[in-house]
NUMI-969384 format. One record per residue (C-alpha): residue in three letters; x, y, z. Coordinates in Angstrom, 2 decimals, always signed. Example, Ala and Ser with C-alpha at 12.3 -4.5 7.8 and 13.67 -1.06 7.14 Angstrom:
# NUMI-969384
  rest       px       py       pz
   Ala   +12.30    -4.50    +7.80
   Ser   +13.67    -1.06    +7.14
This chain:
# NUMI-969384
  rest       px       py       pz
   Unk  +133.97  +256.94   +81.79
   Unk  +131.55  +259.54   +81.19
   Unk  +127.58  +259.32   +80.63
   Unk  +125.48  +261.69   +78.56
   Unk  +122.51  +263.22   +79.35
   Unk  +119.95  +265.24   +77.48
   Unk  +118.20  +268.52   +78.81
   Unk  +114.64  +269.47   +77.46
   Unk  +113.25  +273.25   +77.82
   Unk  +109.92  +274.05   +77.12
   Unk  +108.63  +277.22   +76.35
   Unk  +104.78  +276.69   +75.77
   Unk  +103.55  +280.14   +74.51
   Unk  +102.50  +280.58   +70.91
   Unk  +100.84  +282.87   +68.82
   Unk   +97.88  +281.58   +68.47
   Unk   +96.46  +278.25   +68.88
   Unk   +96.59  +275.96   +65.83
   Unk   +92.85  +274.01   +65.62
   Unk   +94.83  +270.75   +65.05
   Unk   +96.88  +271.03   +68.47
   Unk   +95.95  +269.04   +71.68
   Unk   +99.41  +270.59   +73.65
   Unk   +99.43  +272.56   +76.85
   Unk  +100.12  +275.72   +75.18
   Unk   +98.50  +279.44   +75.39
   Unk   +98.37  +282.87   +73.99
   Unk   +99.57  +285.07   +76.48
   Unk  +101.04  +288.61   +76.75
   Unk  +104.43  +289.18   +76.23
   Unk  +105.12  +290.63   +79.38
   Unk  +105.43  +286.97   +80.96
   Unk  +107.85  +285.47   +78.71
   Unk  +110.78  +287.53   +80.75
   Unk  +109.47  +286.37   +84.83
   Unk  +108.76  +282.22   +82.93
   Unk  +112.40  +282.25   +81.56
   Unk  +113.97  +283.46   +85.23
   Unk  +111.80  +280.45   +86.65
   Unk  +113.19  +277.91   +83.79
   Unk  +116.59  +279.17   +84.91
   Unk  +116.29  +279.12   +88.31
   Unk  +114.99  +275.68   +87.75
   Unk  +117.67  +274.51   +86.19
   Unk  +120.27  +276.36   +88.48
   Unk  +118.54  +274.49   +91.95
   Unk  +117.17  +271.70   +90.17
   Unk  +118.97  +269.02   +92.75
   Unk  +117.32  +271.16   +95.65
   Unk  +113.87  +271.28   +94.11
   Unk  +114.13  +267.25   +92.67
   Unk  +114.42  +266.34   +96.18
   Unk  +112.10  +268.36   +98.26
   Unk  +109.77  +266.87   +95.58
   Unk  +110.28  +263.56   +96.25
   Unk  +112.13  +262.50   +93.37
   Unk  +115.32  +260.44   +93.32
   Unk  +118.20  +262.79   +91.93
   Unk  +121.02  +262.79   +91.26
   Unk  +120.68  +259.08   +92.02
   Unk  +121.90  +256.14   +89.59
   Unk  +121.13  +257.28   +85.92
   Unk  +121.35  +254.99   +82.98
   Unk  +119.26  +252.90   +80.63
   Unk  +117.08  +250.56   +82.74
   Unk  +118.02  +247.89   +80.08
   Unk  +122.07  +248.71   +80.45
   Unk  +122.37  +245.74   +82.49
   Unk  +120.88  +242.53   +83.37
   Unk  +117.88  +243.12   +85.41
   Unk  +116.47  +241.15   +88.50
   Unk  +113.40  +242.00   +89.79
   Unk  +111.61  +241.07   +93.42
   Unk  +109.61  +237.91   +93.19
   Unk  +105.77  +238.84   +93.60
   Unk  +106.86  +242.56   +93.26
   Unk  +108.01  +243.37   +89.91
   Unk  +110.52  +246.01   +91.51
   Unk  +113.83  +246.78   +90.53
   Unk  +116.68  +244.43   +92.92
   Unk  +120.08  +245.44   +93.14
   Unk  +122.53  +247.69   +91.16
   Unk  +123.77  +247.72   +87.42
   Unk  +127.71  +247.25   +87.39
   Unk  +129.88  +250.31   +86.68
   Unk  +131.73  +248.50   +83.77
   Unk  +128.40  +248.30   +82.19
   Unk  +128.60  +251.97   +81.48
   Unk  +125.75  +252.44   +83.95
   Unk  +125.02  +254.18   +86.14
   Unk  +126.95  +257.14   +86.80
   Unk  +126.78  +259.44   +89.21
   Unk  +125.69  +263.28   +88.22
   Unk  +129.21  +264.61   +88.55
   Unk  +129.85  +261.81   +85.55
   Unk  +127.37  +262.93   +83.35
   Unk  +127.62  +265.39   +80.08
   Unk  +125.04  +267.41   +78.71
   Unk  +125.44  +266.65   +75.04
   Unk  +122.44  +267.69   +72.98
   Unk  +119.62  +270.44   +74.42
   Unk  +116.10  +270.95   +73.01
   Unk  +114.24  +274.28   +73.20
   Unk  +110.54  +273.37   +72.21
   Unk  +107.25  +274.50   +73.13
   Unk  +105.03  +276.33   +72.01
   Unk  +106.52  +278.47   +69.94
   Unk  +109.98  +279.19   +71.58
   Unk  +111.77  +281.48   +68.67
   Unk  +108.70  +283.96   +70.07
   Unk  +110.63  +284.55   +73.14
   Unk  +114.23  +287.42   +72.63
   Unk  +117.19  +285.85   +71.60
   Unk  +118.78  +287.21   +75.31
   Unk  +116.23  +284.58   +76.92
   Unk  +117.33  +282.05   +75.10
   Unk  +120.92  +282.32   +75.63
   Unk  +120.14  +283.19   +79.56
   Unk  +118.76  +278.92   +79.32
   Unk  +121.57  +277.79   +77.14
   Unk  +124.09  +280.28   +79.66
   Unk  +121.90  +278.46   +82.72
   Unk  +123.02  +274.60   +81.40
   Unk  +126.36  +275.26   +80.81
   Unk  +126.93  +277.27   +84.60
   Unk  +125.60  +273.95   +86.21
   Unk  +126.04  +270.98   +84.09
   Unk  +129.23  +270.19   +82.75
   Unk  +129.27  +270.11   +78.58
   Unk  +131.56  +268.19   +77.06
   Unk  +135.23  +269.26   +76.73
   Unk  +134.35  +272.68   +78.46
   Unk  +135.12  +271.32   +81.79
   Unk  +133.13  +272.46   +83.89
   Unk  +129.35  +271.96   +85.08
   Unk  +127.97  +270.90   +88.62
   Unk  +130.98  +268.24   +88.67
   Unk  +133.55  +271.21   +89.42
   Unk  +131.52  +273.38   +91.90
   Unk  +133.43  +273.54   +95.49
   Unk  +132.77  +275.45   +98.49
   Unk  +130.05  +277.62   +97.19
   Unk  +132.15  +279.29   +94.30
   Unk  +130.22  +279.86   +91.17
   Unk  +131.72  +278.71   +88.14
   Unk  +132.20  +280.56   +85.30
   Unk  +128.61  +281.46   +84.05
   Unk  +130.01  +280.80   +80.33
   Unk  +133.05  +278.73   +79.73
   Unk  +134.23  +279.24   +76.51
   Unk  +137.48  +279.76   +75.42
   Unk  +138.53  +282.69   +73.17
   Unk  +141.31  +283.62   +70.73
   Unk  +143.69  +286.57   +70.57
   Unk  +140.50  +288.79   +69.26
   Unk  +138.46  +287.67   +71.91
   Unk  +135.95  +285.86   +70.06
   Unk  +134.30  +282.78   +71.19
   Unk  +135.57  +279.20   +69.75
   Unk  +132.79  +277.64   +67.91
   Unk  +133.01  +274.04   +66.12
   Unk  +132.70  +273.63   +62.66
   Unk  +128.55  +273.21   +62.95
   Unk  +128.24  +276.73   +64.48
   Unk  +128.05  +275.21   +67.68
   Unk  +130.03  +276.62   +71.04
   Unk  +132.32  +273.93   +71.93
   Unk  +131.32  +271.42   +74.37
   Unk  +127.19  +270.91   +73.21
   Unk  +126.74  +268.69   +70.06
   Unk  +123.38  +269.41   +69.58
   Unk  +121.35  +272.28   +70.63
   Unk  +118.05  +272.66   +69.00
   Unk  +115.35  +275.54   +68.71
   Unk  +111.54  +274.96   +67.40
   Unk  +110.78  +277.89   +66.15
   Unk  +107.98  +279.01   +63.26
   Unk  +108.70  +280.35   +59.91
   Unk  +106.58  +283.67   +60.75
   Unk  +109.09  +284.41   +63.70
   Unk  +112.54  +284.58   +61.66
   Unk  +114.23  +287.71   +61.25
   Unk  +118.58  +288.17   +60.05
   Unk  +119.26  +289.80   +63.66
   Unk  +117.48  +286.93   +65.64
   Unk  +118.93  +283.83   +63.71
   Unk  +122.32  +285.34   +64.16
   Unk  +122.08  +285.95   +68.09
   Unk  +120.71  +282.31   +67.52
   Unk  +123.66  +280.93   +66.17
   Unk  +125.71  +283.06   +68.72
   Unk  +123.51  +281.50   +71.74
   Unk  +124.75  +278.34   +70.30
   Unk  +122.45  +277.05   +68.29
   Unk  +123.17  +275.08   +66.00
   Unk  +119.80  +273.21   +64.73
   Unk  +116.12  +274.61   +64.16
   Unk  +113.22  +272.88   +64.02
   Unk  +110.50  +274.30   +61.56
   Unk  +106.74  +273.50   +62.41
   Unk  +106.21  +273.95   +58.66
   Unk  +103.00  +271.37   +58.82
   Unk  +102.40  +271.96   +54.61
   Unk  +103.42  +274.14   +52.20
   Unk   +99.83  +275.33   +50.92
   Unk   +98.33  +278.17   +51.86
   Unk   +94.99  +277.10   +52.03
   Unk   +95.80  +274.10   +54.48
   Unk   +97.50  +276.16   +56.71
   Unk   +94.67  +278.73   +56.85
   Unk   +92.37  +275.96   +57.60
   Unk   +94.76  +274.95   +60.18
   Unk   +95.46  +278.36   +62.15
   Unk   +98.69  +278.51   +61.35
   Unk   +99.98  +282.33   +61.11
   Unk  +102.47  +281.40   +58.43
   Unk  +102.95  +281.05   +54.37
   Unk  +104.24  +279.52   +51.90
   Unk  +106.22  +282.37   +51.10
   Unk  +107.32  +282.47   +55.01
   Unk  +109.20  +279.42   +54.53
   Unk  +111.49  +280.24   +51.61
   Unk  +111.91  +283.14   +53.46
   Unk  +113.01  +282.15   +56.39
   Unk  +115.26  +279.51   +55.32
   Unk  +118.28  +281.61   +53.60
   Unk  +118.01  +283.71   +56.66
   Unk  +119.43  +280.44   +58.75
   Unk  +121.48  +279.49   +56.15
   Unk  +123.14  +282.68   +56.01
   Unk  +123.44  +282.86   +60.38
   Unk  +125.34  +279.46   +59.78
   Unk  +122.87  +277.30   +61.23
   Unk  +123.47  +273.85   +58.75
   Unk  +121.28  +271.79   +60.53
   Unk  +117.08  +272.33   +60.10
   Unk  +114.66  +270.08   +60.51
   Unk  +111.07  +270.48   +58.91
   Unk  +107.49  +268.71   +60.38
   Unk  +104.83  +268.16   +58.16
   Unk  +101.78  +266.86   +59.16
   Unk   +99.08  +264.24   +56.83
   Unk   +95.68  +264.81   +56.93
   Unk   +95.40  +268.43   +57.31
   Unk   +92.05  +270.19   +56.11
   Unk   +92.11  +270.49   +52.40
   Unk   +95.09  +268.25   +51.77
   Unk   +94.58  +266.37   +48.78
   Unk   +97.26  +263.78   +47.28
   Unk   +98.38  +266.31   +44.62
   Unk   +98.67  +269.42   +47.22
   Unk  +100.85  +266.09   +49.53
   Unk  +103.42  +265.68   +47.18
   Unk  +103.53  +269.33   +46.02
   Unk  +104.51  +269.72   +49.66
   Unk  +106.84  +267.30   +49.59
   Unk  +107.95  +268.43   +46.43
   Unk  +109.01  +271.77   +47.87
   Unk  +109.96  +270.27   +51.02
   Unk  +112.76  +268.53   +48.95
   Unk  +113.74  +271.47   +46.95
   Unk  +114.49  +273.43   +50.19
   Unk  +116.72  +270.01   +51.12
   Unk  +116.26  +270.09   +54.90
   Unk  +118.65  +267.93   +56.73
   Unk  +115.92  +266.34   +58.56
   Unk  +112.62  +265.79   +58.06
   Unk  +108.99  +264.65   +60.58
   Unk  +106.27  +263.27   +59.09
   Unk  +102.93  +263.40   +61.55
   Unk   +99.19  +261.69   +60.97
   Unk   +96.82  +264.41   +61.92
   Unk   +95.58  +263.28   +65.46
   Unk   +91.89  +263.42   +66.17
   Unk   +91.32  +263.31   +69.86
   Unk   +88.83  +265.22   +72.36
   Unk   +92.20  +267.37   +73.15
   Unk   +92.17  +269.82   +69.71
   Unk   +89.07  +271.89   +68.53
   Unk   +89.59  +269.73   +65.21
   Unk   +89.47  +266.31   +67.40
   Unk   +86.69  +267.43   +69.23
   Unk   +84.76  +268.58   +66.21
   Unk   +85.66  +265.26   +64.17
   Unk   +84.33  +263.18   +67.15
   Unk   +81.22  +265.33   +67.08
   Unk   +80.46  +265.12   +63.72
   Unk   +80.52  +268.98   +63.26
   Unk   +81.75  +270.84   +60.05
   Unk   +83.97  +274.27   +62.24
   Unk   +87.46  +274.10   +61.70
   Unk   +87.17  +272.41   +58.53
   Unk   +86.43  +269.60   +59.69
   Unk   +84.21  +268.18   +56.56
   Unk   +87.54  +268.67   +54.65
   Unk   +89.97  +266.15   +56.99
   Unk   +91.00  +263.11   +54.85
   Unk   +90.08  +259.54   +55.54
   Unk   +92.44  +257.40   +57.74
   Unk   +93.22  +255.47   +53.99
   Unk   +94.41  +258.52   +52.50
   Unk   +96.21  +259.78   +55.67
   Unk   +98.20  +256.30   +55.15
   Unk   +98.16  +256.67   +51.61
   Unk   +99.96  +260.20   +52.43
   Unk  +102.73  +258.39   +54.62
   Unk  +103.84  +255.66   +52.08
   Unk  +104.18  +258.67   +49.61
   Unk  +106.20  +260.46   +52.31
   Unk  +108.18  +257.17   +52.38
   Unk  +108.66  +256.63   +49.10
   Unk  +109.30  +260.81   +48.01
   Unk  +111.92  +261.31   +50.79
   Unk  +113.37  +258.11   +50.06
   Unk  +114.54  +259.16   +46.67
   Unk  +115.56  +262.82   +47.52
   Unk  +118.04  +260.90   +49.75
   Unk  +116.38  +260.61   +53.44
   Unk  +117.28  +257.62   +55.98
   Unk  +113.97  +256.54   +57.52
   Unk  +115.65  +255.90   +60.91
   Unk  +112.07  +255.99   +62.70
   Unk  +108.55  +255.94   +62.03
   Unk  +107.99  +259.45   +61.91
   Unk  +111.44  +260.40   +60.83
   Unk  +113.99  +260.93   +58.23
   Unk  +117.72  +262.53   +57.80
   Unk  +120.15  +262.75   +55.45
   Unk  +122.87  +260.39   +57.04
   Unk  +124.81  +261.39   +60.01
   Unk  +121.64  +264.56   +60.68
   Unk  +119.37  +262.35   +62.88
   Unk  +118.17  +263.85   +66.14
   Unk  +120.85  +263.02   +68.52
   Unk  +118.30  +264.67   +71.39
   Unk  +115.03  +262.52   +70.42
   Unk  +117.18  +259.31   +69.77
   Unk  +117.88  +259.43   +73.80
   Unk  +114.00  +259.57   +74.01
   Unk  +113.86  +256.37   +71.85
   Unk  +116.89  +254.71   +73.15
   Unk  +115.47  +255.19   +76.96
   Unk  +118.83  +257.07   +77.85
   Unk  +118.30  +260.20   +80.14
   Unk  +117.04  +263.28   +80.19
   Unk  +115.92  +266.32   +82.23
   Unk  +112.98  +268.53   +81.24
   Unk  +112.63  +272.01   +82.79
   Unk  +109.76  +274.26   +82.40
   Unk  +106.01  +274.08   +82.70
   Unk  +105.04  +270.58   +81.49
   Unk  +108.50  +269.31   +80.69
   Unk  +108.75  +265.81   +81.40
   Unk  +112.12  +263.76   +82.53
   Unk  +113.44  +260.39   +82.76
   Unk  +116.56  +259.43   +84.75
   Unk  +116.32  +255.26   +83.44
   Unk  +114.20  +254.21   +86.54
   Unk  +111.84  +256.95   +86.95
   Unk  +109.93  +259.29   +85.36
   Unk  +108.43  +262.47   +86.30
   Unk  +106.77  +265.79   +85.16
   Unk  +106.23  +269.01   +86.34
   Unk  +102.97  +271.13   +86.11
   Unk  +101.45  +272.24   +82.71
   Unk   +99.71  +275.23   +84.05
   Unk  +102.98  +277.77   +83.63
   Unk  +101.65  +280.43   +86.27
   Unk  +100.91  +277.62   +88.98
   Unk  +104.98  +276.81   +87.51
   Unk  +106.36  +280.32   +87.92
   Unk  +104.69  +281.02   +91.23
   Unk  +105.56  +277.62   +92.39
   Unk  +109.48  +278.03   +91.14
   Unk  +109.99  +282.06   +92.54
   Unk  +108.54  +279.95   +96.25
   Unk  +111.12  +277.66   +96.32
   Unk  +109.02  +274.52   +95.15
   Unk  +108.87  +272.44   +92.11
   Unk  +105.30  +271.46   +91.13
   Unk  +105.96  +268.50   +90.28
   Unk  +102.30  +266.64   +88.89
   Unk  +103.37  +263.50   +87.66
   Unk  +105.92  +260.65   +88.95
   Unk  +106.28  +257.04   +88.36
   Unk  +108.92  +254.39   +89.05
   Unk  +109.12  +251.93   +86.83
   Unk  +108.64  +248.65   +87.43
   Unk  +110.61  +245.35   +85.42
   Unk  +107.22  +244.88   +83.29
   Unk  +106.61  +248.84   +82.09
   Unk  +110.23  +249.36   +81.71
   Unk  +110.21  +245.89   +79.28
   Unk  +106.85  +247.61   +77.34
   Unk  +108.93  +250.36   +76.87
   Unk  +111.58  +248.66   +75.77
   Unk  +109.63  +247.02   +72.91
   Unk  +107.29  +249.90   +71.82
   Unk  +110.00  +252.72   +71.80
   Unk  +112.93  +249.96   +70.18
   Unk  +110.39  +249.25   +67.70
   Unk  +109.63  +253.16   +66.52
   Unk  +113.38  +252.76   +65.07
   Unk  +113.27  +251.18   +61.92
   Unk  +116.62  +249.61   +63.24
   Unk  +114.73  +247.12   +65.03
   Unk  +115.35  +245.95   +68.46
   Unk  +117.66  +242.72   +69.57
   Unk  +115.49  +240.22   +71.14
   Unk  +117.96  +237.63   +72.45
   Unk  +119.19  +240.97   +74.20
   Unk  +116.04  +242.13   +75.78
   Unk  +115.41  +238.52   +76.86
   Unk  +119.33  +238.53   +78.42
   Unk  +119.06  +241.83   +79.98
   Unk  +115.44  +241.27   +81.56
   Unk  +115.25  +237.77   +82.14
   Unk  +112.13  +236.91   +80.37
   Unk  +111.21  +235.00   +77.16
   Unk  +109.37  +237.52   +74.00
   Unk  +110.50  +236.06   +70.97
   Unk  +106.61  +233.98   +70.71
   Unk  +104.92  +237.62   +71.46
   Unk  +106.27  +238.70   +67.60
   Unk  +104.93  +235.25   +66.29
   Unk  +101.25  +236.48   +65.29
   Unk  +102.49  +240.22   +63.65
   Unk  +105.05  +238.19   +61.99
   Unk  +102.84  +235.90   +60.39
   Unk  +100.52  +239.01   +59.23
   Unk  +103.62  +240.64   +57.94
   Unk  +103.39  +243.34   +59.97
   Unk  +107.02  +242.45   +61.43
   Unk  +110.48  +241.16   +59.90
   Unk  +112.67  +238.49   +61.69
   Unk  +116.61  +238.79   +60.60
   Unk  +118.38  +236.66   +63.25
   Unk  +117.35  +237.77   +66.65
   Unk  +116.48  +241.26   +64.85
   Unk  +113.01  +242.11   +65.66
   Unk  +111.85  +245.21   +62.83
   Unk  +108.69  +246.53   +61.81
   Unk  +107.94  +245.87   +57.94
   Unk  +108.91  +248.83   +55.94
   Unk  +105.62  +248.49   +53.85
   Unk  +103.25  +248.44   +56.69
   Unk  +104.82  +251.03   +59.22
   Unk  +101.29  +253.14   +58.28
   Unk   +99.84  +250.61   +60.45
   Unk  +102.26  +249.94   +63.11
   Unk   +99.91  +251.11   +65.49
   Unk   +98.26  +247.08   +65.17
   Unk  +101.69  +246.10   +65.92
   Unk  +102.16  +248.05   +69.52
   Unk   +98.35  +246.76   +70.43
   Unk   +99.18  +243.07   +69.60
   Unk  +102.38  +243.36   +71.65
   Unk  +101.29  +244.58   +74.67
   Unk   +98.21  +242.11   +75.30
């Protein structure tokens, strides 16, 4: 029985710094993309080596820390005993497939389409992908195996699957902005094996994304979307964000308007987030008027915003599988569903975070400090936590309930031996929450405040 696992690259450079963004990103020269992308694959190449000289358990048992009933230490809180194989957890590395991989940043399309098939090249040498065969699983006495594993017919060609993905990855996704598109890239793209991009298209109006430092426009997008079309990528994903500078309800569903014209297979919708980590948060809490600032919506039209969202992409035939995002059926995010789900992942690069299903870590934001660490033989690693029973059961609830699916009480309460069906009783009496059966879900008309929800729950 195999396992799947998910691998996260970040690649946080950008063009310039959007006034809305609170990430650990930078404008830097060009000259340091090349020496970051040897680190990120040397990374991933000795990332058993580096994991454990930095004090982190791997490969160790992986799996969902809700796979299997769970005992925990009286007094303690910390994990007893091992999950059962014939749960399906855990399994050792040499079990695992890399199924879906997510390039994000940043701005990772700014980087040549060489380094990001050298990453893509890097996870397929050392993990084993699917049906290719291969992977850390089949490395023996020091040989190397095949840096690229696919197979070829008579012409020598590579085998690709029907989504324009090599054979072996279901899922590999690219961020990338409008601005950066060009025919010759998208096709190396698709040749890399990519086979989804992710557009940080935020609006469709000029004037908001002005406002909002972006360096694209409107035109950028209809641009760059035959170009993917045309490189046989079938699977793009667009982020818009409520509450931007400017936005008014009319310029919203204009965007959303357009949005649905283009017909995306999947679609993010973000609240603008005001916090002392953007110049627009900072500004907002001041009370200034730079950035725009005096032109932000209200938090009741940001919401307002959302239930349009809801109700626009509803009709032009969009799933709402989670809070902040819709597909047409069978185009969800197989990557971010693992983040939801609490399945595993490992993040390489400066500030990429990982889970293995008992632990989580993350490695330095500063990507100098991360080259210079990597090319020394040392992972600078700045953050690490093992769970215990009661964070991994918050967890549980708060990420479960971000999927409009819901989450199974009477299997929480099975799998971690505690009693929550009386924490839902107050939201479910305010109608923030729906009961079906043991189905815990959060109310379709009030997800614009699920924040209330997540509070409530974890008092």
């Amino acid at each position: 029985m195999m396992g799947t696992l998910g691998i996260y690259a970040q690649v946080p450079f950008c063009q310039t710094k959007c006034t809305y963004c609170n990430f650990h990103t930078g404008v830097v020269a060009s000259s340091r993309f090349a020496p970051y992308v040897e680190a990120v694959c040397r990374e991933i190449r000795e990332h058993r080596e580096l994991l454990r000289s930095a004090g982190v358990d791997w490969p160790g048992p992986l799996g969902r820390s809700s796979a299997a009933p769970l005992q925990r230490e009286s007094g303690t809180g910390d994990w007893v005993g091992e999950r059962p194989p014939s749960e399906g957890w855990p399994f050792p590395e040499g079990s695992i497939e890399v199924d879906t991989v997510y390039i994000g940043g940043g701005t990772p399309s700014l980087l040549e389409p060489g380094h990001l098939k050298s990453i893509i090249d890097a996870i397929r040498e050392i993990f084993q992908t699917g049906s290719d065969g291969g992977g850390a699983g089949s490395r023996k006495g020091g040989v190397q195996p095949p840096h690229s594993k696919m197979t070829q017919d008579s012409g020598g060609a590579e085998v690709v699957s029907r989504d324009g993905c090599r054979e072996g990855l279901e899922e590999v996704t690219l961020e990338a902005d409008p601005e950066t598109v060009e025919a010759g890239k998208a096709a190396a793209w698709a040749r890399a094996g990519i086979n989804r991009v992710s557009f940080g298209l935020q609006s469709f109006a000029d004037r908001e994304l002005i406002a909002a430092g972006r360096m694209h426009r409107r035109s950028d997008i209809y641009r760059a979307v035959p170009i993917l079309r045309e490189a046989g990528i079938r699977n793009i994903s667009f982020d818009l964000i409520a509450g931007l500078p400017h936005q008014t309800k009319e310029s919203w569903r204009q965007s959303l308007d357009q949005l649905a014209g283009l017909a995306p297979e999947h679609v993010s919708v973000y609240l603008l987030e005001v916090d002392e980590g953007s110049r627009l948060g900072k500004e907002l809490l001041q009370g200034g008027r730079r950035y725009s600032a005096g032109a932000v919506p209200g938090e009741d039209e940001m919401a307002e915003f959302y239930e349009t969202a809801q109700e626009m992409l509803g009709a032009a035939g969009y799933h709402h599988y989670e809070i902040s995002n819709w597909a047409k059926p069978g185009f969800e995010s197989k990557h971010n569903l693992k983040y939801w789900r609490r399945e595993p992942y490992l993040g390489f690069g400066a500030g990429a975070h990982s889970f293995s299903g008992t632990e989580r870590w993350a490695n330095t934001h500063d990507a100098a400090a991360y080259v210079t660490a990597v090319q020394g033989g040392r992972l600078p690693v700045e953050q690490q936590e093992k769970l215990t029973a009661e964070s991994a059961l918050e967890e549980e609830l708060f990420l479960g309930l971000r999927q409009l699916d819901g989450i199974d009480v009477m299997r929480i309460e099975r799998e971690y031996g505690v009693s929550v069906a009386s924490r839902f009783d107050r939201v479910a009496s305010a109608g923030l929450v729906e009961r079906s059966g043991s189905v815990v879900r959060l109310a379709p008309e009030r997800l614009s405040v699920s924040n209330e929800v997540f509070v409530e729950l974890m008092k």
